[in-house]
mmCIF file of the C-alpha atoms, coordinates in Angstrom:
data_MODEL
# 
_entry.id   MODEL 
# 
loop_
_atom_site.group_PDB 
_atom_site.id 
_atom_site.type_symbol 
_atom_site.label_atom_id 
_atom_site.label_alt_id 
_atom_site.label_comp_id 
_atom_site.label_asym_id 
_atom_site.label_entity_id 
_atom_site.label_seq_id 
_atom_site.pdbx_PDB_ins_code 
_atom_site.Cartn_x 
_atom_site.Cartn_y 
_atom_site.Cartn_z 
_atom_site.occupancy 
_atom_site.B_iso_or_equiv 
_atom_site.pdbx_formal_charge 
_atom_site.auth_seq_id 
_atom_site.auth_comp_id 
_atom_site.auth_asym_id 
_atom_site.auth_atom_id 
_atom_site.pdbx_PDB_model_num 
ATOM 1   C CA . UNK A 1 1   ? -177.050 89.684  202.533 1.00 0.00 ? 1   UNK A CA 1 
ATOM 2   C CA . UNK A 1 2   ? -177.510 87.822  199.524 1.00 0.00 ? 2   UNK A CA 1 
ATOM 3   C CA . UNK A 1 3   ? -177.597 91.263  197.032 1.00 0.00 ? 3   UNK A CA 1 
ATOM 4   C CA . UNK A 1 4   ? -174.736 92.568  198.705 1.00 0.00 ? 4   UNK A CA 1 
ATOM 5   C CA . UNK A 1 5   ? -172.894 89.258  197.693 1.00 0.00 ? 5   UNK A CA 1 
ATOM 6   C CA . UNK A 1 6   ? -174.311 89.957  194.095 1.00 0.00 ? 6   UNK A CA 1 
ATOM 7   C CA . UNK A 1 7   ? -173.105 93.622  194.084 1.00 0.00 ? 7   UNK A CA 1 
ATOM 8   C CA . UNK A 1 8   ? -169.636 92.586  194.971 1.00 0.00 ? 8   UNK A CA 1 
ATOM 9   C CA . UNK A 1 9   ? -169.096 89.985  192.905 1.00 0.00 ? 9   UNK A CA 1 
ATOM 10  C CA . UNK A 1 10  ? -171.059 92.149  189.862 1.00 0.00 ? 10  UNK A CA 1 
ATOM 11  C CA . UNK A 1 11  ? -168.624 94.612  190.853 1.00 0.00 ? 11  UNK A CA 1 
ATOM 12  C CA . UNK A 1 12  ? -165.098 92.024  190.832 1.00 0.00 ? 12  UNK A CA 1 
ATOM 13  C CA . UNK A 1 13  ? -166.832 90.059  187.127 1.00 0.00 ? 13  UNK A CA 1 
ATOM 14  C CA . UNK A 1 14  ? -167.405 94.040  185.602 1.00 0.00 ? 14  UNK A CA 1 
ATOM 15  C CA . UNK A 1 15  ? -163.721 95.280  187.084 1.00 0.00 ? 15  UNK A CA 1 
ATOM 16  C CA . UNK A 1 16  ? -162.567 91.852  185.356 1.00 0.00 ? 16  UNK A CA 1 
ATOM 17  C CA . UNK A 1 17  ? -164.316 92.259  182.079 1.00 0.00 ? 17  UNK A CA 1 
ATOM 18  C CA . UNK A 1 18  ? -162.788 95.047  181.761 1.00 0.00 ? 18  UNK A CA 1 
ATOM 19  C CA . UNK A 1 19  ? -159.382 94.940  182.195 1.00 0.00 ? 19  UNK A CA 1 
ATOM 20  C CA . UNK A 1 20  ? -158.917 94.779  185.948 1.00 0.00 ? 20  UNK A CA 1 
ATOM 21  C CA . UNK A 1 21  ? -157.019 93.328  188.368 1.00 0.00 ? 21  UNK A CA 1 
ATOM 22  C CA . UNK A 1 22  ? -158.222 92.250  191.663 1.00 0.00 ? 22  UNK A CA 1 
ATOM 23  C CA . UNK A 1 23  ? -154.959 93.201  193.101 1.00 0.00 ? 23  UNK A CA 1 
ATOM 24  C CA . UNK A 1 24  ? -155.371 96.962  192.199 1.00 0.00 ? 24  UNK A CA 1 
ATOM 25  C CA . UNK A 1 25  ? -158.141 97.271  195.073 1.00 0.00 ? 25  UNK A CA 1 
ATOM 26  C CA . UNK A 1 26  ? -155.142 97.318  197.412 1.00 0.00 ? 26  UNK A CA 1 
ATOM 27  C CA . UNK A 1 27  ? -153.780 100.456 196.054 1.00 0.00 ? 27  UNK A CA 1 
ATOM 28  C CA . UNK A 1 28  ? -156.779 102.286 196.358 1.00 0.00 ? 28  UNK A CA 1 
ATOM 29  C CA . UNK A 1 29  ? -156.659 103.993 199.913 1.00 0.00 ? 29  UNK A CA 1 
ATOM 30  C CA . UNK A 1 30  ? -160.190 104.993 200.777 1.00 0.00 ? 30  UNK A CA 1 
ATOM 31  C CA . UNK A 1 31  ? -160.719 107.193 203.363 1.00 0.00 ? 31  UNK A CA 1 
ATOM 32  C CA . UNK A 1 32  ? -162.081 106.918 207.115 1.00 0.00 ? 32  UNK A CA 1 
ATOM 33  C CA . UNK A 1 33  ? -163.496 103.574 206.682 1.00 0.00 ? 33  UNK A CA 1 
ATOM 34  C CA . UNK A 1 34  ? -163.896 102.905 210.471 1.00 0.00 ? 34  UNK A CA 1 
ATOM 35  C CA . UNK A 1 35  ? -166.538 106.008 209.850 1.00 0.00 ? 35  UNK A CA 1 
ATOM 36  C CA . UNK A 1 36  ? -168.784 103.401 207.207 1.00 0.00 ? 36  UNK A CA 1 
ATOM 37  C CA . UNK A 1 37  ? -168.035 100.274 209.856 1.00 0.00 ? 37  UNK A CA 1 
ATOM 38  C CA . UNK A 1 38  ? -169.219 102.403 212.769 1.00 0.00 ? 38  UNK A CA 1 
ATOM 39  C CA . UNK A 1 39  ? -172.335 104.170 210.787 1.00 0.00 ? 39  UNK A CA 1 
ATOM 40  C CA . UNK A 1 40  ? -173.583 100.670 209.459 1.00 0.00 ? 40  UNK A CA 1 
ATOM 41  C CA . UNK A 1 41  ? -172.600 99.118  213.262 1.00 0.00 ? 41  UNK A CA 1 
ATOM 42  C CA . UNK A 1 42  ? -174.981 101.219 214.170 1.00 0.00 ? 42  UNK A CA 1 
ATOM 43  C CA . UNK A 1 43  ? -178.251 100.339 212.393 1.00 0.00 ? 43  UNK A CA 1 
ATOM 44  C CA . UNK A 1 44  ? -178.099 96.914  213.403 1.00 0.00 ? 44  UNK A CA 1 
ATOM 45  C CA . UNK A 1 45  ? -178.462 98.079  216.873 1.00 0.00 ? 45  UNK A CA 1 
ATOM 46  C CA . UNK A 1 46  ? -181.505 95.969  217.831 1.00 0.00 ? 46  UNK A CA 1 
ATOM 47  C CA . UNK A 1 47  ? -184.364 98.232  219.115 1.00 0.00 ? 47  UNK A CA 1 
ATOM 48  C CA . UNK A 1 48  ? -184.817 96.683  221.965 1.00 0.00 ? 48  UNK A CA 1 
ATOM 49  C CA . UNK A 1 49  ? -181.002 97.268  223.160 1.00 0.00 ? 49  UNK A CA 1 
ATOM 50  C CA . UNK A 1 50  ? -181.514 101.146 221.966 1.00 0.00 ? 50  UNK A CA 1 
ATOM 51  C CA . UNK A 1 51  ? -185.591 101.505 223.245 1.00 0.00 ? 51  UNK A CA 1 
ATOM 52  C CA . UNK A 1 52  ? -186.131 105.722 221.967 1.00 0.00 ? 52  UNK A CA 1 
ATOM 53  C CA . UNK A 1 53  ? -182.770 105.958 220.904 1.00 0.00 ? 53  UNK A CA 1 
ATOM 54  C CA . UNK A 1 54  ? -183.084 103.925 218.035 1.00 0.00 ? 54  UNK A CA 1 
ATOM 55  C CA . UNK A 1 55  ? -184.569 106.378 215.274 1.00 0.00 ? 55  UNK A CA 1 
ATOM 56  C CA . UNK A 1 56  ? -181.201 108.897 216.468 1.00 0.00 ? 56  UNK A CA 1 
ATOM 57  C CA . UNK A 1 57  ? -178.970 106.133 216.111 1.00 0.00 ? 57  UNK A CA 1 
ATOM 58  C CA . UNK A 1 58  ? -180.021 105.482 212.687 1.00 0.00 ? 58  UNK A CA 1 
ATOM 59  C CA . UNK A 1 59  ? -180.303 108.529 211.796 1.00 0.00 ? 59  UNK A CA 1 
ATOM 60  C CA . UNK A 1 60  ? -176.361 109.483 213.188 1.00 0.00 ? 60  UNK A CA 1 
ATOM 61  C CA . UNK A 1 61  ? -175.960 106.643 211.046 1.00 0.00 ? 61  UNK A CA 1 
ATOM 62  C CA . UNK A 1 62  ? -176.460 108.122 207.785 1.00 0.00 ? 62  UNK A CA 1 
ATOM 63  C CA . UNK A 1 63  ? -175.106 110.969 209.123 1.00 0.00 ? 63  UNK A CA 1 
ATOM 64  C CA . UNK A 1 64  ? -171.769 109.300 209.428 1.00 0.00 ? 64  UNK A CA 1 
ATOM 65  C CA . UNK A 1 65  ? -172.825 107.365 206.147 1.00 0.00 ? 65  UNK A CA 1 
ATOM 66  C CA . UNK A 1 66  ? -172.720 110.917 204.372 1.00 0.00 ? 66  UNK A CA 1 
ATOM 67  C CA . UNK A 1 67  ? -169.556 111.683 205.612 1.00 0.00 ? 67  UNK A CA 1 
ATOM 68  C CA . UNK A 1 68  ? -167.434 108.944 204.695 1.00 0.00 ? 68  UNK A CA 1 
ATOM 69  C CA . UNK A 1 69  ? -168.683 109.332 200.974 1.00 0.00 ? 69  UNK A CA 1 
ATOM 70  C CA . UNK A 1 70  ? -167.870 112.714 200.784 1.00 0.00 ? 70  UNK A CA 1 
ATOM 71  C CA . UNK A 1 71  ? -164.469 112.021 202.167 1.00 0.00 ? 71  UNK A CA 1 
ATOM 72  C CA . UNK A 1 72  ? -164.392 109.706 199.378 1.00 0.00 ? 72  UNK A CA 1 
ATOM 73  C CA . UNK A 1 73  ? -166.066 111.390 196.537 1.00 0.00 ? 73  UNK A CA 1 
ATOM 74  C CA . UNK A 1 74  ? -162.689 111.518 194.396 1.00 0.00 ? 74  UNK A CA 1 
ATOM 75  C CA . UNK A 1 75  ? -163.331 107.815 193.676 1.00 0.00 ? 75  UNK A CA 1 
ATOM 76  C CA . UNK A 1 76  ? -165.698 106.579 191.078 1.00 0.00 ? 76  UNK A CA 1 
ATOM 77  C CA . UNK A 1 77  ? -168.696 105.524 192.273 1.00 0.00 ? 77  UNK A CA 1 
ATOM 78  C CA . UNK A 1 78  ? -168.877 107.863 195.448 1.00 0.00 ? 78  UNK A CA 1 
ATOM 79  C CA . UNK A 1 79  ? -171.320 110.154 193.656 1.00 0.00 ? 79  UNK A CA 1 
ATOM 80  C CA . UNK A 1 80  ? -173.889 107.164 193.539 1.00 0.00 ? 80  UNK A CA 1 
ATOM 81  C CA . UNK A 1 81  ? -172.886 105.727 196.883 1.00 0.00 ? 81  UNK A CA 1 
ATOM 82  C CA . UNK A 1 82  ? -173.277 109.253 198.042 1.00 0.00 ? 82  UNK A CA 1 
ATOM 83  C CA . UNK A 1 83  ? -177.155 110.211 196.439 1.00 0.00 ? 83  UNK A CA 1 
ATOM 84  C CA . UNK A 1 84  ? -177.978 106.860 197.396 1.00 0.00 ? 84  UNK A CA 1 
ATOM 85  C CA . UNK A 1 85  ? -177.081 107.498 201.074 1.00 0.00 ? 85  UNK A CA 1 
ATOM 86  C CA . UNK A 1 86  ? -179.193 110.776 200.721 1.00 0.00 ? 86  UNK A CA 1 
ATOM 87  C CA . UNK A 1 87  ? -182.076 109.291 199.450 1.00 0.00 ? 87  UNK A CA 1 
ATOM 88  C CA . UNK A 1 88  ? -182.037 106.270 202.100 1.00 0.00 ? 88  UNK A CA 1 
ATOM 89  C CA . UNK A 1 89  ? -181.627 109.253 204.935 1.00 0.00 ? 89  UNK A CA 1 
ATOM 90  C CA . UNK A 1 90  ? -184.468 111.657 203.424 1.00 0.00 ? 90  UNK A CA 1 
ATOM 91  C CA . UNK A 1 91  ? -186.719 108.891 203.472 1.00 0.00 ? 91  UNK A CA 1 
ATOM 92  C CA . UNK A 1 92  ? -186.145 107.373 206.389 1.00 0.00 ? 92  UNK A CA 1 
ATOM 93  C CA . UNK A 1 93  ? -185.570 110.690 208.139 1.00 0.00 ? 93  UNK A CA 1 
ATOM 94  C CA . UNK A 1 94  ? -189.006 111.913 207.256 1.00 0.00 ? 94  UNK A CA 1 
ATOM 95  C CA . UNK A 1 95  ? -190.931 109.007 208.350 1.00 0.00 ? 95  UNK A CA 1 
ATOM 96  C CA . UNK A 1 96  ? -188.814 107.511 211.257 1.00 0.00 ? 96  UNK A CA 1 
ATOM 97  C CA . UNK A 1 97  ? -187.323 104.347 209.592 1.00 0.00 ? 97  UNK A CA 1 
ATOM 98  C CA . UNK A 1 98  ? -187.930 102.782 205.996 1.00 0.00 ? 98  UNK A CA 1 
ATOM 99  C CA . UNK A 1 99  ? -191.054 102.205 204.768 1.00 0.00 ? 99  UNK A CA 1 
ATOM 100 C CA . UNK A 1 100 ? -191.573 98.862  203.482 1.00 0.00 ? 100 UNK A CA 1 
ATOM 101 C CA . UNK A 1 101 ? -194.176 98.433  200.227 1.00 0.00 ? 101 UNK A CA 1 
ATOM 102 C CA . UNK A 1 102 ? -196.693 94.828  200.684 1.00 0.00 ? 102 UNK A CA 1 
ATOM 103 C CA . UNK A 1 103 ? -196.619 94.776  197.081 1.00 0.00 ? 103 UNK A CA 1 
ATOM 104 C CA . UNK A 1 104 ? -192.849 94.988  196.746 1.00 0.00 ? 104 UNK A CA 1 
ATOM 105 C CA . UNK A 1 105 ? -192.697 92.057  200.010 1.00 0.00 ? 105 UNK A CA 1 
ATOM 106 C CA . UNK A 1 106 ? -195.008 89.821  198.270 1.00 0.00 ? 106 UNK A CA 1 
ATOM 107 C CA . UNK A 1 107 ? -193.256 90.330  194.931 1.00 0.00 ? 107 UNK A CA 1 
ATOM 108 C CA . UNK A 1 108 ? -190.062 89.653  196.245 1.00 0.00 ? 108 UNK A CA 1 
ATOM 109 C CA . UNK A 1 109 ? -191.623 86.206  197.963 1.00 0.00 ? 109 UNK A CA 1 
ATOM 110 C CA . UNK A 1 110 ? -191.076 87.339  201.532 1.00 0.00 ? 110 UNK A CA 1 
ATOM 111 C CA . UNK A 1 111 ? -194.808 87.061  202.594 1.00 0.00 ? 111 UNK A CA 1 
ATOM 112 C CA . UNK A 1 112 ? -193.382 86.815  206.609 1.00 0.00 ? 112 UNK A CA 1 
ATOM 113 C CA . UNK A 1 113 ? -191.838 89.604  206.508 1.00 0.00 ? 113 UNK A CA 1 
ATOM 114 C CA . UNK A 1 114 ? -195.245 91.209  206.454 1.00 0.00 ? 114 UNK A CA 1 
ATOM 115 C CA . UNK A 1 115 ? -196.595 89.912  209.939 1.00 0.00 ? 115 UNK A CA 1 
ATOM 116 C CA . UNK A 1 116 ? -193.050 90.587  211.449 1.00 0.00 ? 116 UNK A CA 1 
ATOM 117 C CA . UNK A 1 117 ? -193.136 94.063  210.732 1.00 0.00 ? 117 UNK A CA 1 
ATOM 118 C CA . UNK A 1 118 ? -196.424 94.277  211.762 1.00 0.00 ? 118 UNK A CA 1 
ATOM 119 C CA . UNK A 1 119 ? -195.695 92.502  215.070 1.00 0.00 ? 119 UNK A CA 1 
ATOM 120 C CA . UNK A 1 120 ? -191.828 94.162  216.202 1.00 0.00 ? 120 UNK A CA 1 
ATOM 121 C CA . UNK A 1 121 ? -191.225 97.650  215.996 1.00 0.00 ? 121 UNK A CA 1 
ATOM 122 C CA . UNK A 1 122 ? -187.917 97.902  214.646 1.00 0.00 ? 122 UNK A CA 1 
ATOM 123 C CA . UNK A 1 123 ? -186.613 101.740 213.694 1.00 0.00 ? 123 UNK A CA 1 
ATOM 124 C CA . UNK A 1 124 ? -185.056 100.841 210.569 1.00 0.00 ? 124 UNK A CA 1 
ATOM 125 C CA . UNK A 1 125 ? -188.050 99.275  208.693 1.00 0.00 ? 125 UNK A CA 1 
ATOM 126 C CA . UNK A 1 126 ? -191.724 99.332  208.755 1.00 0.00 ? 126 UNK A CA 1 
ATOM 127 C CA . UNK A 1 127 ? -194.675 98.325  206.651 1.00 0.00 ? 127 UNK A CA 1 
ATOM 128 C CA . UNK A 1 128 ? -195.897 101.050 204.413 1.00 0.00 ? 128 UNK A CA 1 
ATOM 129 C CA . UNK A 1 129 ? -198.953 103.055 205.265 1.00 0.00 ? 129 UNK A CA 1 
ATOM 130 C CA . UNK A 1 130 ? -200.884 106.087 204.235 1.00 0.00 ? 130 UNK A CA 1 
ATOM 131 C CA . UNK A 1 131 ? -199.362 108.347 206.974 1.00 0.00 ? 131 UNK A CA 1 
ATOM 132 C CA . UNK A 1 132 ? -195.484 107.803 205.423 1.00 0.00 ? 132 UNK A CA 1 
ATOM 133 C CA . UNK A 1 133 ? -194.744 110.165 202.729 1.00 0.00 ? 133 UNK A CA 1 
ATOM 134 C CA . UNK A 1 134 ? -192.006 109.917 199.904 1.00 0.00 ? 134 UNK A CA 1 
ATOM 135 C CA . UNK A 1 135 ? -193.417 105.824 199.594 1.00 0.00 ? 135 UNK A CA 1 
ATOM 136 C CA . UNK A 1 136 ? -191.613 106.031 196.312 1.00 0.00 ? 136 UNK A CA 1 
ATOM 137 C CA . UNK A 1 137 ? -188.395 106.181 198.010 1.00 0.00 ? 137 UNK A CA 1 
ATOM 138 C CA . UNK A 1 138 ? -188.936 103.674 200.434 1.00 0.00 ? 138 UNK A CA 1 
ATOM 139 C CA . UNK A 1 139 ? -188.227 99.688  199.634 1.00 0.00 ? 139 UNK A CA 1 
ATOM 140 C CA . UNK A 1 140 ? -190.753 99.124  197.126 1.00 0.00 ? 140 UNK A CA 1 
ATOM 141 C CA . UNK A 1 141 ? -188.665 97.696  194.245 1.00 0.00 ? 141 UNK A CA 1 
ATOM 142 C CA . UNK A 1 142 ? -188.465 93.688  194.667 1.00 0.00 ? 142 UNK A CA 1 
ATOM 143 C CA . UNK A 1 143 ? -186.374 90.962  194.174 1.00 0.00 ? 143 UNK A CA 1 
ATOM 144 C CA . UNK A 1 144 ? -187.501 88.002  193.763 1.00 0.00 ? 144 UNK A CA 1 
ATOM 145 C CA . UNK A 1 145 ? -186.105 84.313  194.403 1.00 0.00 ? 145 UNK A CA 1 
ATOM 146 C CA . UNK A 1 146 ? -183.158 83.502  194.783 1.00 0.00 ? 146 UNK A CA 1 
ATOM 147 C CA . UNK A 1 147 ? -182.148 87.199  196.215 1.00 0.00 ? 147 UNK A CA 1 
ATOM 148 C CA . UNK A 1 148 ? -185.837 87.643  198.009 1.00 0.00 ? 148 UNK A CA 1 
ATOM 149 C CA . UNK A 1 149 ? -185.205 91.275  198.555 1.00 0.00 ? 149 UNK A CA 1 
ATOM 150 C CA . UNK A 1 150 ? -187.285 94.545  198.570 1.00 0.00 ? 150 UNK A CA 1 
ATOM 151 C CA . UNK A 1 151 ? -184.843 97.532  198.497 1.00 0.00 ? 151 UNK A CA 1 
ATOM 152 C CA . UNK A 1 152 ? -184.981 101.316 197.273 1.00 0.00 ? 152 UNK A CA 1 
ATOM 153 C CA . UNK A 1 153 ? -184.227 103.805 194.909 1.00 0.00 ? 153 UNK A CA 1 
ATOM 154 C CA . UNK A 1 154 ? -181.577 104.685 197.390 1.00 0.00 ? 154 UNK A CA 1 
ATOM 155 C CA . UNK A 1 155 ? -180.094 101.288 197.597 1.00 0.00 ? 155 UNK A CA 1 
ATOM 156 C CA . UNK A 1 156 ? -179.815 101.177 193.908 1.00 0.00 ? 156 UNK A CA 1 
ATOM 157 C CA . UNK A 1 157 ? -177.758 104.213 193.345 1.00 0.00 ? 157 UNK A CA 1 
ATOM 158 C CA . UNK A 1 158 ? -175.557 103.003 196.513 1.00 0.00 ? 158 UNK A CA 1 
ATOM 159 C CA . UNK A 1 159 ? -175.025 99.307  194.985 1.00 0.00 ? 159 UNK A CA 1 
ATOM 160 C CA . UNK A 1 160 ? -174.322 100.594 191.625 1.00 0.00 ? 160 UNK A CA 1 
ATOM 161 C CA . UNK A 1 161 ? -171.981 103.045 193.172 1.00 0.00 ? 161 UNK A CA 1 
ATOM 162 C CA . UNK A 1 162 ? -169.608 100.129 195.171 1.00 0.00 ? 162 UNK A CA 1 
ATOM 163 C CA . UNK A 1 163 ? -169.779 98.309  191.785 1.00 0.00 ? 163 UNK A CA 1 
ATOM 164 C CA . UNK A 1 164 ? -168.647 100.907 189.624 1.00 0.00 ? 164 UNK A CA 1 
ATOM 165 C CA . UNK A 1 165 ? -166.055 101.941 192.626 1.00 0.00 ? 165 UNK A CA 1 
ATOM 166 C CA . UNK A 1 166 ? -164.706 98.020  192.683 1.00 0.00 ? 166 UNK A CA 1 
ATOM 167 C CA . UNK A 1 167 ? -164.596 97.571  188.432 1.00 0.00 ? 167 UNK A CA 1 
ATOM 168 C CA . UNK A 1 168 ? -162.526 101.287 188.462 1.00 0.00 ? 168 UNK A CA 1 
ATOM 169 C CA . UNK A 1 169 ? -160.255 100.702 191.419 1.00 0.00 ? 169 UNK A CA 1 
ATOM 170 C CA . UNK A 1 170 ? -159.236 96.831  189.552 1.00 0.00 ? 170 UNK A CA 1 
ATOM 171 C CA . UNK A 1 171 ? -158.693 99.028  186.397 1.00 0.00 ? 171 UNK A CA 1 
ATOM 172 C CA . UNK A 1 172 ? -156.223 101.670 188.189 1.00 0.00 ? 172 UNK A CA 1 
ATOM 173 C CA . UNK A 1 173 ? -158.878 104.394 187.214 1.00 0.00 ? 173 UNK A CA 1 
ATOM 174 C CA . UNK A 1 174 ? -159.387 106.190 190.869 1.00 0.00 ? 174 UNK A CA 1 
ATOM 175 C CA . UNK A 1 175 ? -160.353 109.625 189.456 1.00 0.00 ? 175 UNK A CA 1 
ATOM 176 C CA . UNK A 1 176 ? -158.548 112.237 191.487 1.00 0.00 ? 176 UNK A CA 1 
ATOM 177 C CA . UNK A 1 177 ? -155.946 110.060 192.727 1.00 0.00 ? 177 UNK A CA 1 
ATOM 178 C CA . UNK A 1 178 ? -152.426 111.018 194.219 1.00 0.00 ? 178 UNK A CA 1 
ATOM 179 C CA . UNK A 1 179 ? -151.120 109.066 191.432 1.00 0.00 ? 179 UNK A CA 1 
ATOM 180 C CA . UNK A 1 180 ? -153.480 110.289 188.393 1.00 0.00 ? 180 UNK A CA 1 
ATOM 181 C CA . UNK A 1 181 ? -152.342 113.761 189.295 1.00 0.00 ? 181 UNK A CA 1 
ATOM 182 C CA . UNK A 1 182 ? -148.637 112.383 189.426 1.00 0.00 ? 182 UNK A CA 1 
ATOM 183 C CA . UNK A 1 183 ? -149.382 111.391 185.758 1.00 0.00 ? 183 UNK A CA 1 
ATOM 184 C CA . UNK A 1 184 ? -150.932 114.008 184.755 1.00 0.00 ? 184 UNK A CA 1 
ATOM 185 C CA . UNK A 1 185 ? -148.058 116.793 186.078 1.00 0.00 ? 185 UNK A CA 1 
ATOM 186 C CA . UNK A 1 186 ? -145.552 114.660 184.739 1.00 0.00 ? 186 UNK A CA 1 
ATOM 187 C CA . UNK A 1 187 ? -147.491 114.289 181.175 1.00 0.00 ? 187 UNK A CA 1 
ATOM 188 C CA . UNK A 1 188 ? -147.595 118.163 181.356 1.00 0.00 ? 188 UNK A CA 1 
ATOM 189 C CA . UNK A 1 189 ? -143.590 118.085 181.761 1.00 0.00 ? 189 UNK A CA 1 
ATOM 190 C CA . UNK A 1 190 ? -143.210 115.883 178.982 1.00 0.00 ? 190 UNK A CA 1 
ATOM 191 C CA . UNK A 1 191 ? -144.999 118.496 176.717 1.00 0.00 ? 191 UNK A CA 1 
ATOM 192 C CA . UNK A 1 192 ? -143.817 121.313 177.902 1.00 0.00 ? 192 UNK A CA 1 
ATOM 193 C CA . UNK A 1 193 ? -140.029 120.651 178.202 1.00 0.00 ? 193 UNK A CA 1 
# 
């Protein structure tokens, strides 16, 4: 919770910094967001509500995760969001929920995490071992104190995609917008005529 606090606010200082205004984020009308609130409602299904259906309902859940970023992908940032998503899914899909690196849980001083996932099968994470494949994609970067976080390549691209979409919505700049075609027609008016 604590890195998505960091992303945001990264996101609102950058968007700042650079000539934007909070209150341009209300403008920006992104699309099928009750898609993203279902898809990420649905991997904090606990596994023992879900029992088998857990690894589906994850996986539905990037599923719907892919969707709502290419309904999005005019805005800046989507492209990340979107490869992130992808990456998240592939490795997940391929080895039935995250793989988790020691190393990266050590490094990123969360040395309890390692008996819990040893202890509770969850679908969405699991300790690392030699019968996952694509390890590289799974959490294995970490994050030390005060964030104590091990996340992915995935989750890197996805971050850095909501922070570059919250800095370019403050600044007006929504690439593909209703409006920046507006502006762009009417430029094209102004020259020609």
């Amino acid at each position: 919770m604590r890195i998505i606090l960091i992303i945001l606010t990264g996101g609102l200082l950058l968007g700042i910094a650079t000539g934007g205004r909070p209150s341009r984020l209300a403008t920006v009308h992104v699309r099928w967001v009750w898609l993203a609130v279902a898809a990420l409602a649905l991997q904090v299904v606990p596994t023992t509500v879900a029992g088998e259906l857990a690894v589906p309902l994850l996986l539905v859940s990037f599923v719907g995760l892919v969707v709502f970023a290419v309904a999005n992908i005019r805005y800046w940032g989507f492209e990340l969001i979107l490869l992130g998503v992808l990456l998240n899914f592939l490795v997940i899909g391929v080895n039935g929920g995250m793989p988790v690196s020691r190393e990266a849980l050590i490094a990123s001083d969360q040395r309890d995490t390692i008996d819990d996932l040893r202890n509770v099968d969850t679908a969405k994470h699991h300790l690392a071992d030699e019968d996952d494949r694509l390890v590289f994609l799974g959490d294995v970067i970490a994050i030390p104190s005060p964030v104590e976080q091990a996340i992915s390549i995935g989750d890197l691209f996805t971050y850095g995609g909501v922070a570059l979409f919250l800095a370019a919505g403050m600044r007006g700049a929504v690439r593909g917008s209703d409006k920046g075609a507006r502006n762009v027609a009417t430029a094209g008016v102004a020259v020609d005529g």
